[in-house]
C-alpha positions as CSV (number, residue, x, y, z in Angstrom):
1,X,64.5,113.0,95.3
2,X,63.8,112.2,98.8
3,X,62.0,108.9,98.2
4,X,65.9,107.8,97.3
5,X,67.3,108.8,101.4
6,X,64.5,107.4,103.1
7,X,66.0,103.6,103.4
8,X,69.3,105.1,104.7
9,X,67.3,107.0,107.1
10,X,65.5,103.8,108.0
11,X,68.5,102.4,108.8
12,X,69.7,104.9,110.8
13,X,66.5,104.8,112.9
14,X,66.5,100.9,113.2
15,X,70.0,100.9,114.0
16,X,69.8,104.1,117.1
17,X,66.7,101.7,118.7
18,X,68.7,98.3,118.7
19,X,71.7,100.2,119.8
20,X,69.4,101.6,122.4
21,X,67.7,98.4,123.6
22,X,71.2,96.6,123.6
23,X,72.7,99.3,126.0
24,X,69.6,99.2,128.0
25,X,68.9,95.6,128.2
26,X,71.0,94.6,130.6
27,X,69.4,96.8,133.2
28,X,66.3,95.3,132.4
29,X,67.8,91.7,132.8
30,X,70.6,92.1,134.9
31,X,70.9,90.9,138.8
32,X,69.6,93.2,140.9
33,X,71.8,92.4,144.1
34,X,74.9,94.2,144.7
35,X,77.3,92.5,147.2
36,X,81.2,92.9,148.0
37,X,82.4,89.9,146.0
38,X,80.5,91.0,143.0
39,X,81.7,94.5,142.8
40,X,85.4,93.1,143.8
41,X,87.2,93.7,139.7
42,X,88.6,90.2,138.2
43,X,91.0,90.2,135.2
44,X,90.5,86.9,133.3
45,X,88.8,84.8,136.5
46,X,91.5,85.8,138.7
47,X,91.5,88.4,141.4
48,X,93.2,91.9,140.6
49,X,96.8,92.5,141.9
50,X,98.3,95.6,142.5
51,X,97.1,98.8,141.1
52,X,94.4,99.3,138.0
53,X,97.2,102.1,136.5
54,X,100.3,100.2,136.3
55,X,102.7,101.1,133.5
56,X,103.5,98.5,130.8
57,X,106.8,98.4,128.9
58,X,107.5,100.1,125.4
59,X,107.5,96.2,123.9
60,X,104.5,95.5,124.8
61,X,103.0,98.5,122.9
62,X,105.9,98.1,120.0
63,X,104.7,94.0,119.5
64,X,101.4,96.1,119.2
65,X,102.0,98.5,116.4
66,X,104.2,95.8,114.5
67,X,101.1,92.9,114.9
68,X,98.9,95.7,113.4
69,X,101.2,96.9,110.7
70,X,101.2,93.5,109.5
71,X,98.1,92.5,109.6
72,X,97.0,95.5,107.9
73,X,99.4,93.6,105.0
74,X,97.2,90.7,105.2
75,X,94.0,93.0,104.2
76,X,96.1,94.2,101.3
77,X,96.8,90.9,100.2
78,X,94.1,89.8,100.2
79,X,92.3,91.8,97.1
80,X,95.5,90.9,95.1
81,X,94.7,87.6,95.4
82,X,91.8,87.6,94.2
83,X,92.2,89.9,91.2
84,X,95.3,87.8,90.5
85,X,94.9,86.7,87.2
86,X,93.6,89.4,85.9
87,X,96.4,91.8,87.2
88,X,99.1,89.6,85.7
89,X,103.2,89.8,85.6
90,X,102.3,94.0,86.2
91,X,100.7,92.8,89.4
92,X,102.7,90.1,90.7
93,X,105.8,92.5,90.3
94,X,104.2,95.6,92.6
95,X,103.1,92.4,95.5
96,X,106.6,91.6,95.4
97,X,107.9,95.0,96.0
98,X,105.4,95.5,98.5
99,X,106.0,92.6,100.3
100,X,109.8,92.8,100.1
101,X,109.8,96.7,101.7
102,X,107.4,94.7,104.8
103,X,110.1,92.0,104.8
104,X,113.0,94.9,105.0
105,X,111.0,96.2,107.6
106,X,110.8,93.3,109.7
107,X,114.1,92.5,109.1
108,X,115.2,95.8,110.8
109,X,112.5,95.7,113.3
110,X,114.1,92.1,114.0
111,X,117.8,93.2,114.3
112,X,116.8,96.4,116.3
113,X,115.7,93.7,119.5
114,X,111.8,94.8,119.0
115,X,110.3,91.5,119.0
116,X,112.6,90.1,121.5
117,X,110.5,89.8,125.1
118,X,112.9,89.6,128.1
C-alpha cells in the first residue's frame, strides 16, 4: 500500500529542492555590489514618482474584477467546444443561456459607466 504514495512523495521532494535552489540561486549568482542607483526602485524603466502607497480608483479595480469574470467565461467555453458534438442541441441551448446571462451582465455593467475610464 505504500509502494503506491511513494512517486507522489517523490515529487514533493524534487519539487521542495528545485523550489529551494530557485529561491536561493540568485544569491549564489547575483551582483555582489550594492550602490545608490541600484537600490533606487524603478517601475517599468522609469524612475518612481511620488509615494509607493498611493490610492488607485474604484475603476481600476472594477475593469479588474469584470476582465476576470470574463475570462473565467473563456475557460468555460472552452471544454464546450470541445465536447460540442457530442453534447448536441441539449448543449448548445445551456452555452446560449450561459452566454446570454454574461451578455446581460455586461450590458448592465456597460450602462452603469463601469468600463468608461475618465
Amino acid at each position: 500500500m505504500t509502494d503506491q504514495y511513494i512517486p507522489i512523495l517523490l515529487t514533493f521532494v524534487i519539487s521542495g529542492v528545485v523550489v529551494l535552489v530557485m529561491a536561493n540561486l540568485g544569491r549564489l549568482l547575483g551582483p555582489k555590489t550594492h550602490s545608490a542607483v541600484k537600490e533606487e526602485n524603478f517601475e517599468c524603466g522609469n524612475p518612481a514618482s511620488g509615494p509607493a502607497w498611493g490610492r488607485f480608483s474604484v475603476r481600476f479595480y472594477m475593469t479588474a474584477i469584470l476582465f476576470i469574470v470574463f475570462d473565467i467565461e473563456v475557460v468555460f467555453m472552452y471544454p464546450w467546444a470541445v465536447l460540442f458534438r457530442r453534447l448536441g442541441w441539449f448543449g448548445f441551448a445551456e452555452m446560449l443561456v450561459f452566454v446570454g446571462i454574461l451578455s446581460l451582465g455586461l450590458l448592465y455593467v456597460w450602462r452603469k459607466g463601469a468600463l468608461e475610464w475618465d
